[in-house]
C-alpha positions as CSV (number, residue, x, y, z in Angstrom):
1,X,54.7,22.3,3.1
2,X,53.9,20.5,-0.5
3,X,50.9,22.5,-2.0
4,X,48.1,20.4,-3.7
5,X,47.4,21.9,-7.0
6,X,45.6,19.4,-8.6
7,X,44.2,15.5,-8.1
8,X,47.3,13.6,-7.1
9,X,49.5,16.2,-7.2
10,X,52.0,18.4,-5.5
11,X,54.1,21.7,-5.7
12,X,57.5,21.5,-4.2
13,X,59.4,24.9,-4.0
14,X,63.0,23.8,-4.0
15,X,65.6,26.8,-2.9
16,X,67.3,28.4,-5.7
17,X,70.8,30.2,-6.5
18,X,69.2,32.5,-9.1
19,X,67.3,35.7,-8.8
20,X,64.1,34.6,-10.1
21,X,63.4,32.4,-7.5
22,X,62.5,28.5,-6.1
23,X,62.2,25.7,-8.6
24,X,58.7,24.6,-8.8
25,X,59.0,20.7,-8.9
26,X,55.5,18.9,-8.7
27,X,55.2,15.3,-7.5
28,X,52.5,13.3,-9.5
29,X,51.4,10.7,-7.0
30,X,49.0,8.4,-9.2
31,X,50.2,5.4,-8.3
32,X,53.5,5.7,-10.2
33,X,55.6,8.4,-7.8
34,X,57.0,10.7,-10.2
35,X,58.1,14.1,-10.7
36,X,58.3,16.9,-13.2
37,X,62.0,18.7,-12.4
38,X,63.8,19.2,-9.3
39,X,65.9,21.4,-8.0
40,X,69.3,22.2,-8.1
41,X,72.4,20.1,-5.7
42,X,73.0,21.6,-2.6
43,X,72.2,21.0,1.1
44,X,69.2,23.2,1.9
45,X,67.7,21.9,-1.9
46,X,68.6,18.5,-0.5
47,X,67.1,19.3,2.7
48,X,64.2,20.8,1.4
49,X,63.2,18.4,-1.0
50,X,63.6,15.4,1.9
51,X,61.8,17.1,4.1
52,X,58.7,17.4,1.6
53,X,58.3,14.2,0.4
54,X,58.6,13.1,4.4
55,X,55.5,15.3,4.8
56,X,53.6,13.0,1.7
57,X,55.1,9.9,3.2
58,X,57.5,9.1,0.7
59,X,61.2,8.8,0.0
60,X,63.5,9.4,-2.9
61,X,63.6,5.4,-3.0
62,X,59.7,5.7,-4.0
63,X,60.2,8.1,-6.5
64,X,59.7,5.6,-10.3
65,X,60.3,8.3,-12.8
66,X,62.2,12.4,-13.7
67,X,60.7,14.6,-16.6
68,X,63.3,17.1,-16.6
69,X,61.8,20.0,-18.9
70,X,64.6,21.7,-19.7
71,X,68.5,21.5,-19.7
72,X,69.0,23.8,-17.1
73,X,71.2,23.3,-13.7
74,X,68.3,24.3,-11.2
75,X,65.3,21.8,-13.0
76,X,68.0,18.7,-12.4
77,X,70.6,19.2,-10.5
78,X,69.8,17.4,-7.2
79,X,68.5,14.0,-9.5
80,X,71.5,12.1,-8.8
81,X,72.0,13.0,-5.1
82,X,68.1,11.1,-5.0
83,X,69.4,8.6,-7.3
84,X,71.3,7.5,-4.2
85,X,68.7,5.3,-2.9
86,X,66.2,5.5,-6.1
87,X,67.1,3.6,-9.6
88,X,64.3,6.4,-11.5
89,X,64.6,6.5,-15.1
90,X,65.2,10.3,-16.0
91,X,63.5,11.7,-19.1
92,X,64.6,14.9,-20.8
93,X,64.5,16.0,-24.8
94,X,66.9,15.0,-27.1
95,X,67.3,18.2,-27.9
96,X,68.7,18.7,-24.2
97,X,70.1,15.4,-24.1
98,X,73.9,16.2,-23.7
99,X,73.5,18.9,-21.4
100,X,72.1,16.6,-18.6
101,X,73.6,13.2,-19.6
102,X,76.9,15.1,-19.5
103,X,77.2,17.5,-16.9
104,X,80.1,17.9,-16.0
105,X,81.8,18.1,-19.9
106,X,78.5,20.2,-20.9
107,X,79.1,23.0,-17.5
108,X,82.7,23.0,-19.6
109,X,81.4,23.6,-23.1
110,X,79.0,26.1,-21.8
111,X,81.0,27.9,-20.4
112,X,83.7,28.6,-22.5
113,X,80.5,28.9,-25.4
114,X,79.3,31.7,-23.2
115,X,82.8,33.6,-22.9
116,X,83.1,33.6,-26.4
117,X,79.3,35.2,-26.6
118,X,80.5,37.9,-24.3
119,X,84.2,39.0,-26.0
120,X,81.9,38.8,-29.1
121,X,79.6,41.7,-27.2
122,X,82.4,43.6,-26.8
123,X,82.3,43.5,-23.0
124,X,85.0,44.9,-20.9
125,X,87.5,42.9,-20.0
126,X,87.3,43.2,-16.2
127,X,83.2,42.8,-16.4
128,X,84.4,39.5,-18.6
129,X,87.0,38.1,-15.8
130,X,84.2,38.9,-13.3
131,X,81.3,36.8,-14.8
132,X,83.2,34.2,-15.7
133,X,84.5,34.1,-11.6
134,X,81.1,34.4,-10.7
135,X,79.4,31.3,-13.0
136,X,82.5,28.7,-11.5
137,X,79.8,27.7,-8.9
138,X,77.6,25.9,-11.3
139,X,80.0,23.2,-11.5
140,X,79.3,22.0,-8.3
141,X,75.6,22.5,-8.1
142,X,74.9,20.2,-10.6
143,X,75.7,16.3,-12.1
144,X,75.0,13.6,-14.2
145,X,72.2,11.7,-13.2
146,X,72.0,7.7,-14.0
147,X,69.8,6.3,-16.0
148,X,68.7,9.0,-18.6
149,X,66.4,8.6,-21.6
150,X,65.9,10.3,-24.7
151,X,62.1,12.2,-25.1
152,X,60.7,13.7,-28.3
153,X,57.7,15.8,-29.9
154,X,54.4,13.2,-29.4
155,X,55.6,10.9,-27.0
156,X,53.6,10.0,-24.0
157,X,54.8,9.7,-20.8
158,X,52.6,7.7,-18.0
159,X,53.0,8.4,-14.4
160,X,50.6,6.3,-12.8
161,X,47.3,6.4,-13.8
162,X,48.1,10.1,-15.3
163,X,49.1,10.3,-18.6
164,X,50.9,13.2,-20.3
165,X,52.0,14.3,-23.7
166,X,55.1,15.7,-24.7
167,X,54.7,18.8,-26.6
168,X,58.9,20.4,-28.0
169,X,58.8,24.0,-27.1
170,X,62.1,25.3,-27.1
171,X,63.0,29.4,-26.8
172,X,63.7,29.3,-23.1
173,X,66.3,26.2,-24.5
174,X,66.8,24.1,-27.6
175,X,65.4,21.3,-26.1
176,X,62.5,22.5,-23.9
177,X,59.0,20.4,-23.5
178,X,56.1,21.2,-22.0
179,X,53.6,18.1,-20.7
180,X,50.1,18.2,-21.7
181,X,47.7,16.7,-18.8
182,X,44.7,16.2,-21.3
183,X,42.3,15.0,-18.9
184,X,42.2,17.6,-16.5
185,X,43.8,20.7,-19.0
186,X,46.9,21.0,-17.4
187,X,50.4,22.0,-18.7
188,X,53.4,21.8,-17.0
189,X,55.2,24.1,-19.0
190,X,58.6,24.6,-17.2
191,X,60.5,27.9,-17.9
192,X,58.4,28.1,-21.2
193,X,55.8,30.4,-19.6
194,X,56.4,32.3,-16.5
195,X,53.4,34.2,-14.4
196,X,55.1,37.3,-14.0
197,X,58.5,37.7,-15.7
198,X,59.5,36.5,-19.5
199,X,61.4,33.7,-20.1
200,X,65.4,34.7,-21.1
201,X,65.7,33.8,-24.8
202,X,69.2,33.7,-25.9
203,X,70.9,32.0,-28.7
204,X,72.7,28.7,-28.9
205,X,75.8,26.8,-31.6
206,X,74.7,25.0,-34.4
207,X,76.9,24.3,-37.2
208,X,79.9,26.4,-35.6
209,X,77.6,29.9,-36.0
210,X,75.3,31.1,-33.2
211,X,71.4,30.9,-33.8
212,X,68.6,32.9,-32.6
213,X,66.1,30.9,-30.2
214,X,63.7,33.6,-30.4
215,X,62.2,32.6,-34.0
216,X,61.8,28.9,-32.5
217,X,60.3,30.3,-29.2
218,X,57.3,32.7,-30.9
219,X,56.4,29.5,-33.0
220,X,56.6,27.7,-29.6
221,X,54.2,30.4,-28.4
222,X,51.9,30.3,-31.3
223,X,51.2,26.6,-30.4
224,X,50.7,26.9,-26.9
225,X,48.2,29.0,-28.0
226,X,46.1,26.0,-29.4
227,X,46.8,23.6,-26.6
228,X,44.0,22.6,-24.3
229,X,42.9,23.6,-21.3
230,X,43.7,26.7,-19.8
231,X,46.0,26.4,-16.6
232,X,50.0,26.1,-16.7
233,X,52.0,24.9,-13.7
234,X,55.4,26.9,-14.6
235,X,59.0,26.1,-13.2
236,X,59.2,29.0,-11.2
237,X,56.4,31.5,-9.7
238,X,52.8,31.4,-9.6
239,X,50.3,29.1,-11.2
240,X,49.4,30.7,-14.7
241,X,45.3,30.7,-14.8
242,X,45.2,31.5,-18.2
243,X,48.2,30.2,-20.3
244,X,46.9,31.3,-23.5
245,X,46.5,35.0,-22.5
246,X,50.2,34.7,-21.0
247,X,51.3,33.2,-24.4
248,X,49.9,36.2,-26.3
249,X,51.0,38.7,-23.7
250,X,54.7,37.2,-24.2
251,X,54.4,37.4,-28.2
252,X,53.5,41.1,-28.2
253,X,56.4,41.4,-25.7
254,X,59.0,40.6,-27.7
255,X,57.7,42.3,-30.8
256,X,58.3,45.5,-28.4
257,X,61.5,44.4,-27.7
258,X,62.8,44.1,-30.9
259,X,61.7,47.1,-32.0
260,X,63.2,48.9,-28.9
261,X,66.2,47.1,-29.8
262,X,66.2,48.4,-33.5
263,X,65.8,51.8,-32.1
264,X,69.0,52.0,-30.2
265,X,71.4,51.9,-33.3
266,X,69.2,54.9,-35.5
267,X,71.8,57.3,-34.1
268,X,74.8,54.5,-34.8
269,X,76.4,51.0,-35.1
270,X,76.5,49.4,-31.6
271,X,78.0,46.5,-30.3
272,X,75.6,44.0,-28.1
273,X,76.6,45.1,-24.7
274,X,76.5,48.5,-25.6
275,X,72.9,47.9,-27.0
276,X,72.2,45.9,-23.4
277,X,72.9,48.6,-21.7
278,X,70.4,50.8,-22.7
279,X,67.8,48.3,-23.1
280,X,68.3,46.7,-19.8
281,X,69.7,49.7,-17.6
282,X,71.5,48.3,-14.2
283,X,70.9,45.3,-14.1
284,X,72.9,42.5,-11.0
285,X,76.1,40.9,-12.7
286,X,74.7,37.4,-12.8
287,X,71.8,38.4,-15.0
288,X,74.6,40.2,-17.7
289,X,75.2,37.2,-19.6
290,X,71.0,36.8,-20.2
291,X,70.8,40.4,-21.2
292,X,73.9,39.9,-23.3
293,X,72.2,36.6,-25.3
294,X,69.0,38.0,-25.5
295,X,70.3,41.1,-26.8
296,X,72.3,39.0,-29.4
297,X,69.0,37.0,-30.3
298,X,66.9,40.3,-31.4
299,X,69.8,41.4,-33.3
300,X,70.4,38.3,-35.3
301,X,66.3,38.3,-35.9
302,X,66.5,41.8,-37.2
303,X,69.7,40.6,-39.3
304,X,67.9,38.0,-40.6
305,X,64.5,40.3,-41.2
306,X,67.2,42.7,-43.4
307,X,67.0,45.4,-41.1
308,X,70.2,45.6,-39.9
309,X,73.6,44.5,-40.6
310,X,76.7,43.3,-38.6
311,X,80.5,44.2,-38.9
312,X,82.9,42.1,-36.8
313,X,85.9,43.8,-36.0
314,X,88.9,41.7,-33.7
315,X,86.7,40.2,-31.4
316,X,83.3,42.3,-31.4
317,X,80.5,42.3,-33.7
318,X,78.7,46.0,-34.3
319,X,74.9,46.0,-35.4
320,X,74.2,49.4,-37.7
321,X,70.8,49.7,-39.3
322,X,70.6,49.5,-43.0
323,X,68.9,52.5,-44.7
């Protein structure tokens, strides 16, 4: 059943593929039928979602606008299978532009971008061959939707009589946004704050070299901090009560982490999967590859900070402290 979590609107949990869980996709029914990420393309997300906006008496063919919040298969993926019988303009960053206006060529550039991240890790070869196997599924839970549009830092997006502003926080990705809801002080802040797990922070290409997200994501932190209200409505898991808290709980976090991370090469350069490894212990295979850009992310932070230095030899890059 859709959950009311505030005036006019509703939480849909949409099935997921991935270990942390449902897609939390809220309906804003103001007037203007609209919603803020939706799952990702399968049958029971298809079902699902069907089935609860049967419950509010609508279709997809009601459904006027898509704020997707990030670039990231399972907060889009099921747009176009709506788009069937629903023209809805789709709304996403422009930072995040390609990856859901392009699908299908962006699932292709990712993942070859993410094999070279792992062979640059030094991963074993079988672990490699594994992962990559294991990641051919997101090709088909995922396409390009019609109709998508270009959003930026201080635009306003209206659904109904609600009206929300856009606020660029990326970390989680380059291109994420969280939507202010003014009125009632309200964010729906996607993957950029999560209740009870941290958002994976990884690196991305720019310019042919890899870049950190994680500088970009603590600023992005730092100015949640000043946003108002004090309630988030996240992409996955529960309701945040007190965003700012979370924020500052997130910061400290990762400050730990990098430290932690610094601490595994005193005794000795390490390559990033090595450094994973200790950091993350046993961890599933599909979460590897976030471990594995994470990792990389501290390390090119601490690189940057002139605590450490990197060696590339063949294919793998080795982290050593400097003294």
């Amino acid at each position: 059943m859709p959950i009311s979590v505030a005036d006019s609107v509703y939480l849909i949990q949409v099935p997921s593929l991935f270990p942390v869980g449902p897609t939390n996709c809220y309906l804003v029914n103001s007037g203007e039928p609209s919603l803020i990420d939706v799952g990702l393309k399968n049958r029971k997300s298809y079902e699902t979602f069907m089935r609860e906006l049967s419950t509010l008496h609508l279709a997809p063919k009601d459904v006027e606008k898509v704020v997707v919040t990030h670039a990231h298969v399972d907060h889009f993926g099921l747009i176009r299978r709506l788009q069937e019988s629903s023209s809805c303009d789709v709304y996403v960053h422009a930072e995040d532009f390609q990856f859901v206006s392009d699908y299908e060529g962006a699932y292709l550039r990712r993942l070859d971008y993410f094999g070279g991240i792992l062979r640059d890790s030094g991963m074993p070869p079988k672990i490699l061959d594994d992962l990559q196997s294991a990641y051919l599924f997101l090709r088909d839970v995922g396409e390009t939707p019609n109709n998508c549009r270009k959003i930026n830092d201080g635009d306003t997006i209206r659904m109904g009589n609600v009206k929300l502003d856009v606020v660029h926080t990326p970390g989680h990705t380059i291109g994420e946004v969280t939507l202010v809801w003014k009125e009632k002080g309200i964010l729906f802040c996607g993957d950029h704050l999560l209740n009870d797990i941290t958002p994976n922070v990884g690196v991305t290409l720019r310019e042919g070299s890899h870049l950190s997200l994680l500088p970009d994501y603590m600023k992005s932190l730092e100015k949640t901090l000043r946003l108002p209200g004090n309630t988030a409505f996240p992409g996955h898991r529960d309701i945040i009560q007190d965003f700012r808290s979370r924020a500052s709980q997130i910061m400290r976090h990762h400050e730990e982490r990098k430290n932690t991370m610094f601490s595994t090469i005193a005794d000795g350069e390490k390559n990033a999967s090595e450094i994973s490894k200790i950091v993350f212990g046993r961890i599933p295979l599909s979460e590897i590859p976030l471990a594995i850009a994470e990792t990389m992310s501290h390390m090119k932070v601490l690189e940057d900070e002139g605590k450490v230095s990197s060696c590339r030899r063949g294919d793998v890059t080795y982290y050593s402290a400097n003294k």
